[in-house]
C-alpha positions in Angstrom: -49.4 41.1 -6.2 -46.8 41.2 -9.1 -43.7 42.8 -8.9 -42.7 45.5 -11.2 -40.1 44.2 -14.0 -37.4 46.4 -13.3 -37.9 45.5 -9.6 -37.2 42.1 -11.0 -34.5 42.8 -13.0 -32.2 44.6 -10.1 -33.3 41.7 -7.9 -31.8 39.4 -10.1 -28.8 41.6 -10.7 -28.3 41.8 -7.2 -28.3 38.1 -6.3 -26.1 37.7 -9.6 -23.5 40.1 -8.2 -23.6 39.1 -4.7 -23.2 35.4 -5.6 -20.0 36.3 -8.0 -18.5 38.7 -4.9 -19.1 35.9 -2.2 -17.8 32.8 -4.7 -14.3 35.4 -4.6 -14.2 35.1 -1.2 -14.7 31.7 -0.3 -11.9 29.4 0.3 -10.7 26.6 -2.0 -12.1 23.5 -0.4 -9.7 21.1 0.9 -9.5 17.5 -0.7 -12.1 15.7 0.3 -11.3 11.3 1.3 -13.4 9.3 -1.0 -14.8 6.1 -0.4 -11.5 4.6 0.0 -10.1 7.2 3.0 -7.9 8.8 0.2 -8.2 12.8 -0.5 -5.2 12.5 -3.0 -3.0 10.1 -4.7 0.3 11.7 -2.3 -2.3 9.9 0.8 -2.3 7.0 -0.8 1.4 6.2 -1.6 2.2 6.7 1.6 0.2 4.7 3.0 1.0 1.9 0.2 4.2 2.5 1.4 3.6 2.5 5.2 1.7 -1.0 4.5 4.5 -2.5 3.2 7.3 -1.5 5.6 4.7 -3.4 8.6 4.3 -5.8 6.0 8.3 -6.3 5.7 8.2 -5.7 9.5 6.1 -8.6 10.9 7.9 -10.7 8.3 11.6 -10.3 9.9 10.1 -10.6 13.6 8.3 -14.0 12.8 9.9 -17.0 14.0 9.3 -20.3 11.0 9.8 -22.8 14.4 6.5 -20.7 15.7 3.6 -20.9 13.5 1.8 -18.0 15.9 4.3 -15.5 15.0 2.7 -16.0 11.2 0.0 -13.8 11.8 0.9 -10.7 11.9 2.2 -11.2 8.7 -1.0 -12.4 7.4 -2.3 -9.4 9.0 -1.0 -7.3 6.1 -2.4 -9.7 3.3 -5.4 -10.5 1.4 -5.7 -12.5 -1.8 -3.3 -14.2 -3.3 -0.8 -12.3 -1.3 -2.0 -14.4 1.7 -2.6 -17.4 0.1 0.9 -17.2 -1.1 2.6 -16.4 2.0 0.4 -18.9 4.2 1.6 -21.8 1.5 5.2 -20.8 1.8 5.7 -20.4 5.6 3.6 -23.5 6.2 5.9 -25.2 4.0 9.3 -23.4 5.4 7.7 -24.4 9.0 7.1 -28.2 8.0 10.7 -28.3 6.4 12.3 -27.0 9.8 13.8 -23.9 8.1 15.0 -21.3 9.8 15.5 -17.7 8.5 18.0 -14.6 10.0 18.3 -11.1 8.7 16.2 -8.5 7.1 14.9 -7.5 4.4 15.4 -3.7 3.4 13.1 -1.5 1.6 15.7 0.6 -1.3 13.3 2.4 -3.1 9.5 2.9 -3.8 7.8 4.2 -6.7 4.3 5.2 -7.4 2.6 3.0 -9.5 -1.1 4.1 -9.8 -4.3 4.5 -8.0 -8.1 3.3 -8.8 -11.6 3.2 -7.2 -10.1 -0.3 -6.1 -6.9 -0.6 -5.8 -3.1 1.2 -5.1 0.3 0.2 -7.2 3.7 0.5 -6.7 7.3 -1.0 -7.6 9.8 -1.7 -4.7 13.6 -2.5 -4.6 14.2 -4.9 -2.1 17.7 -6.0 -0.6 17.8 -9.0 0.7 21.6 -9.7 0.9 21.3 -10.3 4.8 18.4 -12.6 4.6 20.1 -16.3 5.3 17.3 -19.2 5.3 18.9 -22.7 6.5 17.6 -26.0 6.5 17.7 -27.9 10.1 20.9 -29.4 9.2 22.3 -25.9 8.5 22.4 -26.4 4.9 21.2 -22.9 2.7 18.4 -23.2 0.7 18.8 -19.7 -0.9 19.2 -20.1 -4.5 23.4 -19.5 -5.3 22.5 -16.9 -8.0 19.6 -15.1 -6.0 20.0 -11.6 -6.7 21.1 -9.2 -3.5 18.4 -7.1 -4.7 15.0 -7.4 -6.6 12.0 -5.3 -7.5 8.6 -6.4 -6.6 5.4 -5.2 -7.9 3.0 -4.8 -5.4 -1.0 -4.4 -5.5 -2.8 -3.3 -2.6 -6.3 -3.4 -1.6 -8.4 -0.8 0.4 -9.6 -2.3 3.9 -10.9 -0.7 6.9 -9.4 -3.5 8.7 -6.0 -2.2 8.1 -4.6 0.7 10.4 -3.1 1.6 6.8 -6.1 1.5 5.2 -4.6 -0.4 2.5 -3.8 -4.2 2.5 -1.3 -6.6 -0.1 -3.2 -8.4 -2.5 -0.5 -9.3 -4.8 3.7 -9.3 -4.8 5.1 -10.5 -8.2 9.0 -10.4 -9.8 9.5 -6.8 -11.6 12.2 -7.8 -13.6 11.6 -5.1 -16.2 12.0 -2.4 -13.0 15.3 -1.7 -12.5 16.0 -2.0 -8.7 19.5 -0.3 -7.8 
């Protein structure tokens, strides 16, 4: 049996209007995490941010005499970021060094944010940060700069609490880090 055409017509009317009425009352959605874990590019940063501060963290509670205390800072790497740091504390370790003080995050700026991948530029202080030989002798560079910026990459990885782990650190001279 065939409906009527004006029958039709209101019934498609009707569905029309209803759908327009309800779409007026339903609530914006909230973000929703992509594949990364990320709703928004604020999520992110922070936790780029968060990443490196347990980054910087591990770092100044390692001890060079105690090659154990090395891994939580690999931890926090991938990449060249851990190939870099496992070459330099190796080294520092084999040399005897020993390092005092801290390293302080100044500032940290957004850089950007991919399917693969979260940027930013920090200014770090590292005018406390000694680093001796085992004869006590310095082996900081005389005209290292109390504070630097640092361009950082990091990498999305469920096997971080962050969800984000550093795949690259490189001089940002052209950043100015006050």
């Amino acid at each position: 049996m065939r409906m009527p055409r004006s029958r039709i017509g209101r019934a498609a009317v009707g569905a029309a209007l209803a759908a327009v009425l309800l779409s007026g009352c339903t609530p914006t959605p909230e973000p929703t995490p992509t594949p990364t874990g990320f709703a928004t590019d604020e999520e992110a940063f922070e936790a780029a941010e968060a990443t490196y501060r347990s980054y910087l963290s591990a770092f100044d509670a390692m001890d060079l005499a105690d090659p154990d205390s090395f891994e939580p800072v690999f931890a926090w790497t991938t990449g060249a970021a851990l190939a870099k740091d496992r070459k330099t504390l190796t080294t520092m370790h084999a040399n005897g060094w020993l390092m005092t003080g801290a390293g302080q995050i100044v500032s940290m700026h957004e850089g950007a944010r991919s399917s693969e991948r979260v940027t930013a530029v920090a200014c770090i202080d590292v005018s406390d940060v000694q680093i001796v030989d085992a004869e006590g002798a310095s082996q900081v560079e005389p005209d290292r700069a109390e504070r630097f910026g640092l361009a950082l990459s990091f990498t999305y990885s469920s096997d971080s609490p962050t969800g984000l782990l550093i795949e690259k650190s490189e001089s940002a001279e052209d950043q100015p880090c006050e």
